[in-house]
C-alpha positions in Angstrom: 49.3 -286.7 78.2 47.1 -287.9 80.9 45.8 -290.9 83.1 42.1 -291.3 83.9 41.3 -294.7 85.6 43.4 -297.8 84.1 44.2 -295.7 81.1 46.8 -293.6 79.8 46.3 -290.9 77.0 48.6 -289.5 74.5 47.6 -286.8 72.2 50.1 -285.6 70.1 49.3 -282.6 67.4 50.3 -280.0 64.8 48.2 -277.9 66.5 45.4 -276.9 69.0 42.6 -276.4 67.1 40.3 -279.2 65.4 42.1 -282.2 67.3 39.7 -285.2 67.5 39.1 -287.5 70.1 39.5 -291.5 71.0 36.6 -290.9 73.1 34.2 -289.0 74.3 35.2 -285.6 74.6 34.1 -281.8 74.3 34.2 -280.9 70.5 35.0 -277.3 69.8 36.8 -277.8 66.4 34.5 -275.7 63.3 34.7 -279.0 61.5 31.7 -280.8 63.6 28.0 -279.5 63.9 26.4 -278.9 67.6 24.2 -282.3 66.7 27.6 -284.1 65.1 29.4 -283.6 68.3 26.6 -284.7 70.4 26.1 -287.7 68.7 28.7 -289.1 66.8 31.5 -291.1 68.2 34.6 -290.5 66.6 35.9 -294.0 67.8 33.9 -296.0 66.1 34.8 -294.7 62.9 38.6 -294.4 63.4 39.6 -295.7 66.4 42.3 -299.2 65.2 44.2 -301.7 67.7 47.9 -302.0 66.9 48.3 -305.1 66.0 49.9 -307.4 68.6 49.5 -304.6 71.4 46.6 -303.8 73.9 47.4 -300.0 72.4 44.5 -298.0 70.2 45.7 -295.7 68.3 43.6 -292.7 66.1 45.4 -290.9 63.3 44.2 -287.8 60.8 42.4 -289.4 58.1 41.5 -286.0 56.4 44.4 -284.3 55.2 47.4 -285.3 52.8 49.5 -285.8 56.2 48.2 -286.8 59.5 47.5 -283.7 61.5 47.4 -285.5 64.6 47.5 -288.5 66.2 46.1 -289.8 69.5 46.9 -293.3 71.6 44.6 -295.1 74.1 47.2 -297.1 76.4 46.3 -299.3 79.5 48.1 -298.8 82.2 48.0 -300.8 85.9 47.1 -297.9 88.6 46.0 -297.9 91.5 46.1 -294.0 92.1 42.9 -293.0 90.3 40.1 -291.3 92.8 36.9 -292.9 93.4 34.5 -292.3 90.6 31.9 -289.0 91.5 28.7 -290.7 92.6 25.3 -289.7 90.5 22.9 -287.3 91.2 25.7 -284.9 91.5 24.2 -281.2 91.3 26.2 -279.3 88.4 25.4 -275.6 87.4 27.1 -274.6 84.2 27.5 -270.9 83.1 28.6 -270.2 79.5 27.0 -267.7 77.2 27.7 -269.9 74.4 24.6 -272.4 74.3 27.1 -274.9 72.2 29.4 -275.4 75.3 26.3 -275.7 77.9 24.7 -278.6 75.7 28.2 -280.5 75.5 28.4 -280.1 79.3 25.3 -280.6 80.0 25.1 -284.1 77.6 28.8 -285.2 78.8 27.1 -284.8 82.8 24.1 -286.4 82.1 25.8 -289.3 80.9 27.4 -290.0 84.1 24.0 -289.4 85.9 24.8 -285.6 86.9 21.8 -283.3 87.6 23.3 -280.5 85.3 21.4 -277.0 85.4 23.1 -274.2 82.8 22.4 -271.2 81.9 24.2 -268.4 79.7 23.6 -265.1 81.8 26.4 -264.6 84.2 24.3 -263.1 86.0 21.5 -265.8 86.3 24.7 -267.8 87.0 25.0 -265.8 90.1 21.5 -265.9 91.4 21.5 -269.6 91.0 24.6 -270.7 92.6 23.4 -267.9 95.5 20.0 -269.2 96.0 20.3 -273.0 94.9 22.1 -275.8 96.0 25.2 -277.3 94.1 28.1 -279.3 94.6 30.4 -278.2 91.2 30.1 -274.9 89.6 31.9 -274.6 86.4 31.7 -271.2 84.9 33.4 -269.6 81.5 35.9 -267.5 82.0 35.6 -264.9 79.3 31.5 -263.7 79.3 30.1 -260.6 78.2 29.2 -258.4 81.6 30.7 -260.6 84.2 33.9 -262.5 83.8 34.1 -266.1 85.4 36.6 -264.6 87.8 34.3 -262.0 88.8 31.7 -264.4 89.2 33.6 -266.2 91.1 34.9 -263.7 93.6 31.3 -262.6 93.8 30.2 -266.1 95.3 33.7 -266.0 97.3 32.6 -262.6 99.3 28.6 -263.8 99.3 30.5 -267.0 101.5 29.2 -269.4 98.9 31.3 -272.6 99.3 30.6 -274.4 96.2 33.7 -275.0 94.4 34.3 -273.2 91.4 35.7 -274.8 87.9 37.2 -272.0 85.6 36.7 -273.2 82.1 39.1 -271.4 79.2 41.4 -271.9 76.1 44.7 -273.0 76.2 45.6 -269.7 75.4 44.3 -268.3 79.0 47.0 -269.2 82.4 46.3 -268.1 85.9 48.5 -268.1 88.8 47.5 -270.0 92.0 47.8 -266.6 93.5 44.6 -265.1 91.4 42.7 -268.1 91.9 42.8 -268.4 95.1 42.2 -264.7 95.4 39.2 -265.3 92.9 38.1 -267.8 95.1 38.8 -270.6 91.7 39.2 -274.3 92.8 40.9 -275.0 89.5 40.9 -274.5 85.5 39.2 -276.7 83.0 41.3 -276.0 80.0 39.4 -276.5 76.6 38.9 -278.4 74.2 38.6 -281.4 77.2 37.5 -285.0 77.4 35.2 -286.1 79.6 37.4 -288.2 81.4 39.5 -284.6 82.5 35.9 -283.4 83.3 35.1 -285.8 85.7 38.8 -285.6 87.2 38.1 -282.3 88.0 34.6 -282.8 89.7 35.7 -285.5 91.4 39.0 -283.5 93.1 36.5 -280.6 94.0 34.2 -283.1 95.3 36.8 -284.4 97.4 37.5 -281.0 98.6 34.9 -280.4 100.0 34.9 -283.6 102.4 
């Protein structure tokens, strides 16, 4: 459960794995194709009104017994940060191509500049030598972990702020990450609303 602007979510399921979206969101379920997830919108095909409410609701349409079901409420708020401005400078670091294109598609969207790569240590040479605002980096990656990446930039006195991204599966304390030199964890799967809350509070930390 979560708010993002005017609206409150509520995702309520069986399970972790394969849970749909209302809207927009990374898709890391087996059920969807890299090109599915990129370009279809599960909204239009299940997303229904209650009737006599301002409420949308999304329900399992698949199985003998809903699965899962998710509800888009509006809320009145006046709490939610400014929206990031475009032409934010991303650099993504995943060594699974899949999660780069979602991040780098979900980004774009918003008007991002969004550079990826899926060497860690590319990753590095990047964030040293380039200029970024958000650097969101995997945690679990063949040679260098995202935490080692990111204590890496923390001792090379690279301020960029540092999203972890990981499973639900994966906590940290505030104690490693701020050894680590994290900003904060971008749990997976996650929509892009919770994407660009995250940009926009390391955005903000920065000012």
């Amino acid at each position: 459960t979560y708010t993002h602007g005017n609206t409150g979510y509520v995702d309520i399921c069986r399970h972790r794995k394969n849970f749909p979206p209302v809207e927009r969101v990374a898709e890391f379920g087996a059920y969807l194709t890299v090109d599915e997830a990129l370009h279809r919108r599960p909204g239009d095909h299940f997303l229904e009104p209650l009737q006599g409410t301002s409420v949308s609701c999304a329900v399992d349409l698949t199985g003998a017994t809903p699965a899962w079901i998710s509800l888009r409420i509006p809320v009145a708020t006046d709490m939610s940060p400014a929206p990031a401005s475009s032409g934010v400078r991303i650099l993504a670091i995943d060594d699974q191509p899949v999660i780069l294109e979602l991040i780098d598609a979900m980004g774009k969207s918003e008007g991002f500049n969004v550079t990826t790569t899926t060497s860690a240590e590319e990753g590095l040479r990047l964030a040293r030598e380039g200029t970024y605002d958000v650097i969101l980096t995997d945690l679990a990656m063949p040679g260098i972990s995202g935490l080692d990446l990111a204590r890496q930039l923390k001792q090379a006195q690279v301020k960029t702020p540092v999203l972890l991204v990981t499973g639900y599966g994966e906590r940290l304390s505030e104690e490693v990450m701020g050894r680590s030199g994290v900003h904060d964890i971008l749990y997976k799967p996650f929509r892009i609303e919770q994407l660009l809350d995250k940009v926009e509070a390391a955005l903000h930390s920065r000012r």
